[in-house]
C-alpha positions as CSV (number, residue, x, y, z in Angstrom):
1,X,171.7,-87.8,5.3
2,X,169.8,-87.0,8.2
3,X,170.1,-84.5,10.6
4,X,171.1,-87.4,12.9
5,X,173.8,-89.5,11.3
6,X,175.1,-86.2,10.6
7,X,175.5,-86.0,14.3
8,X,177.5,-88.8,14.2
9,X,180.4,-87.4,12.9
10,X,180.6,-84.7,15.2
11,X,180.0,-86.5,18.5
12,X,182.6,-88.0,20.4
13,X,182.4,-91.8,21.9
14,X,183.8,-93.7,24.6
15,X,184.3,-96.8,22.8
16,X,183.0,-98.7,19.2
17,X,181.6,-101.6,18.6
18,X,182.2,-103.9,15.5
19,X,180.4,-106.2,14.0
20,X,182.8,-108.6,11.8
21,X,181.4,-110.0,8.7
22,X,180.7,-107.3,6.3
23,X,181.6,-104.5,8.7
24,X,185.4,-105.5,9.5
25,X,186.4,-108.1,6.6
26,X,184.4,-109.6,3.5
27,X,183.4,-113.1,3.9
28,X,180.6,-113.3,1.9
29,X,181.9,-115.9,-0.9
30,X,182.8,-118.6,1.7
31,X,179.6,-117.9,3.8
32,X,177.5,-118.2,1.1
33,X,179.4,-121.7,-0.1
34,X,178.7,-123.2,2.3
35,X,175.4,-122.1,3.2
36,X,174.5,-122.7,-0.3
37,X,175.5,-126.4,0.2
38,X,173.5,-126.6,2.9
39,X,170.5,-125.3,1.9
40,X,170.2,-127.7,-1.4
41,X,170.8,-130.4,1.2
42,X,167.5,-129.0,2.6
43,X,165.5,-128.2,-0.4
44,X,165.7,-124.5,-0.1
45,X,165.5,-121.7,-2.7
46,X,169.2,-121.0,-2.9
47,X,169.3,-117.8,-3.6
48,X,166.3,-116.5,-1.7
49,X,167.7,-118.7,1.3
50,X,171.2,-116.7,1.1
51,X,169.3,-113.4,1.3
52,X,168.8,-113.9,4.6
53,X,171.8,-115.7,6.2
54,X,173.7,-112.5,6.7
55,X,174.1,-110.8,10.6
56,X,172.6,-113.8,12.3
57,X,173.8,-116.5,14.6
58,X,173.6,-120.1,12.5
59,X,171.2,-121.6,15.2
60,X,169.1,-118.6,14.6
61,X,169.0,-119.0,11.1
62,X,168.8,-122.7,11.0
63,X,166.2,-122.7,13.6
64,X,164.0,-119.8,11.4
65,X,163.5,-122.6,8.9
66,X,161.2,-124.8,10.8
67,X,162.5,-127.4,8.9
68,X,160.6,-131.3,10.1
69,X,163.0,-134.0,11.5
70,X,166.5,-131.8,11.9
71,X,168.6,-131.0,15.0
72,X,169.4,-127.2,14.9
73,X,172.1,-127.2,16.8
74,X,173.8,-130.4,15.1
75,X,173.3,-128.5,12.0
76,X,174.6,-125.6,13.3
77,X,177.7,-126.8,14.6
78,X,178.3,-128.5,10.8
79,X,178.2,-124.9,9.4
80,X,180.6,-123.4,11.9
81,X,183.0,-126.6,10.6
82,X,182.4,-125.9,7.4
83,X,183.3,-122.3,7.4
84,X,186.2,-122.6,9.6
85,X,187.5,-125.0,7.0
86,X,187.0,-122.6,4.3
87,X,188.3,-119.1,4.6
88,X,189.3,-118.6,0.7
89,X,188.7,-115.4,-0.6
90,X,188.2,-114.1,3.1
91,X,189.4,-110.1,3.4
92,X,189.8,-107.0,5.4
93,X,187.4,-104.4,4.5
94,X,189.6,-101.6,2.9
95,X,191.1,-99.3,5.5
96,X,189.9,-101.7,8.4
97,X,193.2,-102.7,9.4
98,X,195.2,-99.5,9.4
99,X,191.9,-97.9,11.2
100,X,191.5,-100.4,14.2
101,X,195.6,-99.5,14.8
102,X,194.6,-96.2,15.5
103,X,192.4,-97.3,18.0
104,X,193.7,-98.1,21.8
105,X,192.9,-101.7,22.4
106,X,190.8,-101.0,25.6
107,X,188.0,-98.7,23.9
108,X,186.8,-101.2,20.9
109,X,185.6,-104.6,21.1
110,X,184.2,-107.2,18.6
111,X,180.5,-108.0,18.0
112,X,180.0,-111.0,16.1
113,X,176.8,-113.5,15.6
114,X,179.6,-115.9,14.5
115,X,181.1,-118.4,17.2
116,X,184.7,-118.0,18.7
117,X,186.2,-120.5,16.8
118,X,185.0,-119.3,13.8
119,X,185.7,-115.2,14.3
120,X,189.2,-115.9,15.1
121,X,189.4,-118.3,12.0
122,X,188.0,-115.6,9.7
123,X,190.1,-112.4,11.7
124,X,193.4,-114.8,11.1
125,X,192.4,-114.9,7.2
126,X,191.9,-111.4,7.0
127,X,195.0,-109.8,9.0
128,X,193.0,-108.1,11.7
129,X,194.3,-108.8,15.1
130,X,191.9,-110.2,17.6
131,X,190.6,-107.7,20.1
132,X,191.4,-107.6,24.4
133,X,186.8,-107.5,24.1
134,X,185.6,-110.6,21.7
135,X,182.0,-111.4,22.4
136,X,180.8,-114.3,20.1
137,X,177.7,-116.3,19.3
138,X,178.4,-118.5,22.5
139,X,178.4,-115.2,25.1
140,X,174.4,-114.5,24.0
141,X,171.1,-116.5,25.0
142,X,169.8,-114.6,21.6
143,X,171.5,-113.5,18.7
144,X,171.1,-110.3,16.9
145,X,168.2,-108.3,16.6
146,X,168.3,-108.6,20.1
147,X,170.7,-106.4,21.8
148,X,172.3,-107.9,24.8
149,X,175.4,-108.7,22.2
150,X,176.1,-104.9,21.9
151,X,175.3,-104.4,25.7
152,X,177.6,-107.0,27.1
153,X,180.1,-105.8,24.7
154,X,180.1,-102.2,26.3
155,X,179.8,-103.8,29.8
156,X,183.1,-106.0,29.0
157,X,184.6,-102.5,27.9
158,X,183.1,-101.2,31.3
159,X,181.1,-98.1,29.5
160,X,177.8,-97.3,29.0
161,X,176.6,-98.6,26.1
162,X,174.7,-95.3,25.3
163,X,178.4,-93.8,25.3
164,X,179.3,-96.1,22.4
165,X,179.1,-96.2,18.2
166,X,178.4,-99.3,16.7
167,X,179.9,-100.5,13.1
168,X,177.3,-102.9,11.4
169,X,176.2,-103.5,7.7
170,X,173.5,-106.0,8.4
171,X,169.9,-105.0,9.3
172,X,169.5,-107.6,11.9
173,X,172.6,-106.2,13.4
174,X,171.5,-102.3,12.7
175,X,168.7,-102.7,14.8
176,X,170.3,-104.7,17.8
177,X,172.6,-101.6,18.1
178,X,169.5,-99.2,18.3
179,X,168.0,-101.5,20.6
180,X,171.0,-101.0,22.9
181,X,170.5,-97.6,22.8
182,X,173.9,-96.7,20.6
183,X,174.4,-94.7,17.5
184,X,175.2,-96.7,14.6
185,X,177.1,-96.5,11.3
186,X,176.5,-98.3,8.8
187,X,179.3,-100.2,6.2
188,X,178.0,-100.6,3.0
189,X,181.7,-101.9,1.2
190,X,179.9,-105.0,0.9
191,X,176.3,-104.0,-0.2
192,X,175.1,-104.6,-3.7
193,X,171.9,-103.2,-3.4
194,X,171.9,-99.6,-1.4
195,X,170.6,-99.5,1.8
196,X,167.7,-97.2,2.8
197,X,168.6,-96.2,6.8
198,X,168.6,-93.2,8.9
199,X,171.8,-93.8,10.3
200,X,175.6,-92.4,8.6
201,X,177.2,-94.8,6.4
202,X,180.4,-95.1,5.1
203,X,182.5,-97.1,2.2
204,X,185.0,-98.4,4.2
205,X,187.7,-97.0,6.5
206,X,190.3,-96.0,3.7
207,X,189.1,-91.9,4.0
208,X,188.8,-92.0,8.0
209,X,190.8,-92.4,11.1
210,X,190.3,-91.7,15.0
211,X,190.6,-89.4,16.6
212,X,191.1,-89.0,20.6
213,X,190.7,-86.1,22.5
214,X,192.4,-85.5,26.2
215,X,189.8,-86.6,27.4
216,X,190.4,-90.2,26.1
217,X,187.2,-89.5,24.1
218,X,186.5,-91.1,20.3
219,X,185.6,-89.5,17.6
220,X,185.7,-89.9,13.6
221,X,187.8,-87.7,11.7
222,X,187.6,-87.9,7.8
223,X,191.3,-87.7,5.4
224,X,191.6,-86.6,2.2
225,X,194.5,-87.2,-0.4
Protein backbone atom coordinates (compact mmCIF):
# COMPACT_ATOMS: atom_id res chain seq x y z
CA UNK A 1 0.00 0.00 0.00
CA UNK A 2 1.11 3.38 -0.52
CA UNK A 3 2.37 5.82 1.66
CA UNK A 4 -1.10 7.46 1.01
CA UNK A 5 -3.86 5.01 1.51
CA UNK A 6 -1.91 4.33 4.47
CA UNK A 7 -2.96 7.77 5.45
CA UNK A 8 -6.24 6.86 5.20
CA UNK A 9 -6.51 5.00 8.08
CA UNK A 10 -5.03 7.35 10.31
CA UNK A 11 -6.90 10.51 9.29
CA UNK A 12 -10.06 11.50 10.55
CA UNK A 13 -13.24 12.69 8.27
CA UNK A 14 -16.15 14.73 8.64
CA UNK A 15 -18.45 12.55 6.78
CA UNK A 16 -18.32 9.27 4.05
CA UNK A 17 -19.57 8.88 1.07
CA UNK A 18 -20.98 5.53 -0.41
CA UNK A 19 -21.39 4.34 -3.46
CA UNK A 20 -24.07 1.37 -3.46
CA UNK A 21 -23.68 -1.33 -5.91
CA UNK A 22 -20.60 -3.19 -5.16
CA UNK A 23 -19.49 -0.96 -2.29
CA UNK A 24 -22.69 -1.26 0.06
CA UNK A 25 -24.60 -4.53 -1.27
CA UNK A 26 -23.85 -7.09 -4.12
CA UNK A 27 -26.12 -6.76 -7.08
CA UNK A 28 -24.10 -7.96 -9.61
CA UNK A 29 -26.20 -11.20 -10.73
CA UNK A 30 -29.45 -9.21 -11.24
CA UNK A 31 -27.49 -6.25 -12.98
CA UNK A 32 -25.91 -8.29 -15.22
CA UNK A 33 -29.49 -10.31 -16.14
CA UNK A 34 -30.78 -7.90 -17.19
CA UNK A 35 -28.18 -6.07 -18.92
CA UNK A 36 -27.34 -9.25 -20.52
CA UNK A 37 -30.87 -9.41 -21.97
CA UNK A 38 -30.57 -6.25 -23.21
CA UNK A 39 -27.48 -6.34 -24.88
CA UNK A 40 -28.44 -9.59 -27.12
CA UNK A 41 -31.48 -7.56 -27.95
CA UNK A 42 -28.87 -5.13 -29.37
CA UNK A 43 -26.33 -7.43 -30.86
CA UNK A 44 -23.67 -6.87 -28.37
CA UNK A 45 -20.75 -9.05 -27.17
CA UNK A 46 -22.27 -10.11 -23.90
CA UNK A 47 -19.71 -10.58 -21.93
CA UNK A 48 -17.39 -7.82 -23.19
CA UNK A 49 -20.62 -5.55 -22.93
CA UNK A 50 -21.03 -6.52 -19.06
CA UNK A 51 -17.40 -5.51 -18.46
CA UNK A 52 -18.32 -2.19 -18.64
CA UNK A 53 -21.87 -1.65 -17.22
CA UNK A 54 -20.55 -1.42 -13.67
CA UNK A 55 -20.48 2.41 -11.71
CA UNK A 56 -22.35 4.14 -14.43
CA UNK A 57 -25.62 5.75 -14.82
CA UNK A 58 -27.81 3.45 -17.60
CA UNK A 59 -28.26 6.64 -19.94
CA UNK A 60 -24.53 6.90 -19.78
CA UNK A 61 -23.95 3.51 -20.59
CA UNK A 62 -26.67 3.16 -23.10
CA UNK A 63 -25.80 6.31 -24.70
CA UNK A 64 -21.71 5.05 -24.87
CA UNK A 65 -23.02 2.55 -27.39
CA UNK A 66 -23.82 4.84 -30.29
CA UNK A 67 -26.16 2.38 -31.24
CA UNK A 68 -28.39 3.69 -34.89
CA UNK A 69 -32.19 4.12 -34.53
CA UNK A 70 -32.58 3.74 -30.43
CA UNK A 71 -33.95 6.29 -27.75
CA UNK A 72 -31.47 6.27 -24.79
CA UNK A 73 -33.51 7.39 -22.50
CA UNK A 74 -36.52 4.96 -23.43
CA UNK A 75 -34.04 2.34 -23.11
CA UNK A 76 -32.85 3.46 -20.09
CA UNK A 77 -35.90 3.81 -18.27
CA UNK A 78 -36.70 -0.18 -19.46
CA UNK A 79 -33.53 -1.14 -17.55
CA UNK A 80 -34.32 0.72 -14.36
CA UNK A 81 -37.88 -1.44 -14.73
CA UNK A 82 -36.31 -4.32 -15.25
CA UNK A 83 -34.00 -4.24 -12.34
CA UNK A 84 -36.48 -2.91 -9.94
CA UNK A 85 -38.43 -5.93 -10.87
CA UNK A 86 -35.62 -8.21 -10.14
CA UNK A 87 -33.79 -7.95 -6.95
CA UNK A 88 -33.06 -11.93 -6.46
CA UNK A 89 -29.87 -12.73 -5.19
CA UNK A 90 -29.40 -8.92 -4.13
CA UNK A 91 -27.14 -8.58 -0.67
CA UNK A 92 -25.39 -6.49 1.89
CA UNK A 93 -21.80 -6.48 1.54
CA UNK A 94 -20.58 -8.40 4.71
CA UNK A 95 -20.27 -6.07 7.66
CA UNK A 96 -22.15 -3.16 5.75
CA UNK A 97 -25.01 -3.21 7.82
CA UNK A 98 -23.68 -3.47 11.31
CA UNK A 99 -20.97 -0.68 10.05
CA UNK A 100 -23.36 2.10 8.68
CA UNK A 101 -25.24 1.62 12.44
CA UNK A 102 -22.19 2.88 13.89
CA UNK A 103 -22.46 5.75 11.91
CA UNK A 104 -24.73 8.95 13.01
CA UNK A 105 -27.20 9.46 10.19
CA UNK A 106 -26.20 13.10 9.60
CA UNK A 107 -22.30 12.43 8.62
CA UNK A 108 -22.85 9.63 5.66
CA UNK A 109 -24.89 9.86 2.66
CA UNK A 110 -25.42 7.66 -0.46
CA UNK A 111 -23.74 7.95 -3.87
CA UNK A 112 -25.40 6.01 -6.44
CA UNK A 113 -25.34 6.14 -10.54
CA UNK A 114 -28.47 4.13 -10.06
CA UNK A 115 -32.00 6.15 -10.01
CA UNK A 116 -34.13 6.59 -6.80
CA UNK A 117 -36.52 4.12 -7.51
CA UNK A 118 -34.21 1.70 -8.12
CA UNK A 119 -31.56 2.40 -4.95
CA UNK A 120 -34.28 2.18 -2.57
CA UNK A 121 -35.48 -1.07 -4.43
CA UNK A 122 -32.14 -2.66 -4.17
CA UNK A 123 -31.26 -1.01 -0.26
CA UNK A 124 -34.91 -2.78 0.72
CA UNK A 125 -33.51 -6.20 -0.73
CA UNK A 126 -30.42 -5.97 1.03
CA UNK A 127 -31.52 -4.75 4.71
CA UNK A 128 -29.68 -1.51 4.65
CA UNK A 129 -31.73 1.35 5.74
CA UNK A 130 -32.04 4.32 3.35
CA UNK A 131 -29.93 7.28 4.43
CA UNK A 132 -31.35 11.17 5.73
CA UNK A 133 -28.54 12.20 2.23
CA UNK A 134 -29.65 9.87 -1.04
CA UNK A 135 -28.30 11.46 -4.17
CA UNK A 136 -29.31 9.31 -7.21
CA UNK A 137 -28.91 9.28 -11.05
CA UNK A 138 -31.75 11.95 -11.35
CA UNK A 139 -29.83 14.67 -8.89
CA UNK A 140 -26.71 14.82 -11.65
CA UNK A 141 -26.51 16.45 -15.30
CA UNK A 142 -23.50 13.77 -15.66
CA UNK A 143 -22.91 10.64 -14.09
CA UNK A 144 -19.78 9.25 -12.69
CA UNK A 145 -16.52 9.96 -13.72
CA UNK A 146 -17.59 13.30 -13.24
CA UNK A 147 -17.67 14.39 -9.79
CA UNK A 148 -20.49 16.74 -8.99
CA UNK A 149 -22.32 13.33 -7.60
CA UNK A 150 -19.68 13.20 -4.68
CA UNK A 151 -19.74 17.07 -4.39
CA UNK A 152 -23.50 17.59 -4.01
CA UNK A 153 -23.45 14.68 -1.77
CA UNK A 154 -20.97 16.59 0.76
CA UNK A 155 -22.92 19.82 0.09
CA UNK A 156 -26.36 18.03 1.12
CA UNK A 157 -24.20 16.86 4.25
CA UNK A 158 -23.15 20.68 4.48
CA UNK A 159 -19.16 19.70 4.60
CA UNK A 160 -16.51 20.20 2.48
CA UNK A 161 -16.11 17.63 0.22
CA UNK A 162 -12.22 17.66 0.77
CA UNK A 163 -13.27 16.79 4.49
CA UNK A 164 -14.90 13.60 3.30
CA UNK A 165 -13.86 9.65 2.46
CA UNK A 166 -15.45 8.13 -0.27
CA UNK A 167 -16.45 4.13 -0.47
CA UNK A 168 -16.33 2.94 -4.16
CA UNK A 169 -15.35 -0.29 -5.97
CA UNK A 170 -15.87 0.89 -9.53
CA UNK A 171 -13.12 2.76 -11.50
CA UNK A 172 -15.62 5.19 -12.98
CA UNK A 173 -16.68 5.91 -9.55
CA UNK A 174 -12.83 5.86 -8.05
CA UNK A 175 -11.98 8.64 -10.13
CA UNK A 176 -15.22 10.85 -9.61
CA UNK A 177 -14.22 10.82 -5.87
CA UNK A 178 -10.56 12.02 -6.79
CA UNK A 179 -12.03 14.41 -9.01
CA UNK A 180 -13.90 15.88 -6.01
CA UNK A 181 -11.03 16.21 -4.31
CA UNK A 182 -11.74 13.26 -1.43
CA UNK A 183 -9.76 10.33 -0.27
CA UNK A 184 -11.11 7.18 -1.48
CA UNK A 185 -11.28 3.53 -0.34
CA UNK A 186 -11.69 1.11 -2.31
CA UNK A 187 -14.23 -2.33 -1.76
CA UNK A 188 -13.01 -5.08 -3.50
CA UNK A 189 -15.78 -7.96 -1.79
CA UNK A 190 -17.08 -8.00 -5.16
CA UNK A 191 -13.88 -7.98 -7.45
CA UNK A 192 -12.86 -11.10 -9.32
CA UNK A 193 -9.92 -9.76 -10.80
CA UNK A 194 -7.60 -7.47 -8.29
CA UNK A 195 -7.58 -4.07 -8.72
CA UNK A 196 -4.27 -2.17 -9.32
CA UNK A 197 -4.96 1.58 -7.36
CA UNK A 198 -3.17 3.77 -5.23
CA UNK A 199 -5.82 4.24 -2.91
CA UNK A 200 -6.58 1.75 0.57
CA UNK A 201 -8.80 -1.08 0.02
CA UNK A 202 -10.68 -3.21 2.07
CA UNK A 203 -12.71 -6.75 1.92
CA UNK A 204 -15.66 -5.58 3.39
CA UNK A 205 -16.69 -3.99 6.72
CA UNK A 206 -16.78 -7.29 8.89
CA UNK A 207 -12.95 -6.27 10.58
CA UNK A 208 -13.85 -2.38 10.91
CA UNK A 209 -16.08 -0.04 12.65
CA UNK A 210 -16.14 3.92 13.33
CA UNK A 211 -14.94 5.57 15.26
CA UNK A 212 -15.84 9.30 16.47
CA UNK A 213 -13.82 11.51 18.32
CA UNK A 214 -15.17 14.63 20.59
CA UNK A 215 -14.84 16.45 18.04
CA UNK A 216 -17.62 14.70 16.08
CA UNK A 217 -14.76 13.66 13.77
CA UNK A 218 -14.70 10.08 11.57
CA UNK A 219 -12.28 7.92 11.55
CA UNK A 220 -11.69 3.98 10.73
CA UNK A 221 -10.76 1.80 13.41
CA UNK A 222 -9.92 -1.92 12.53
CA UNK A 223 -11.34 -5.14 15.05
CA UNK A 224 -9.89 -8.27 15.49
CA UNK A 225 -11.39 -11.53 16.91
Amino acid sequence: MSTRGSAVFARQYRAFLFDMDGTLLNSIAAAERVWGIWAERHGLDVPAFLATIHGARAIDTITRQALPGIDSEVEAQWITEAEINDVEGVVAIPGAVAFLKGLPGDQWALVTSAPRELALRRLQAAGIAPPAVLVTAEDVAIGKPNPACYVLGAQRLDVPVQDCLVFEDATVGIRAGEAAGADVMVVTSTHHVSMVTEHPSIADYEQWRVQRNADGLLSLLGVTG
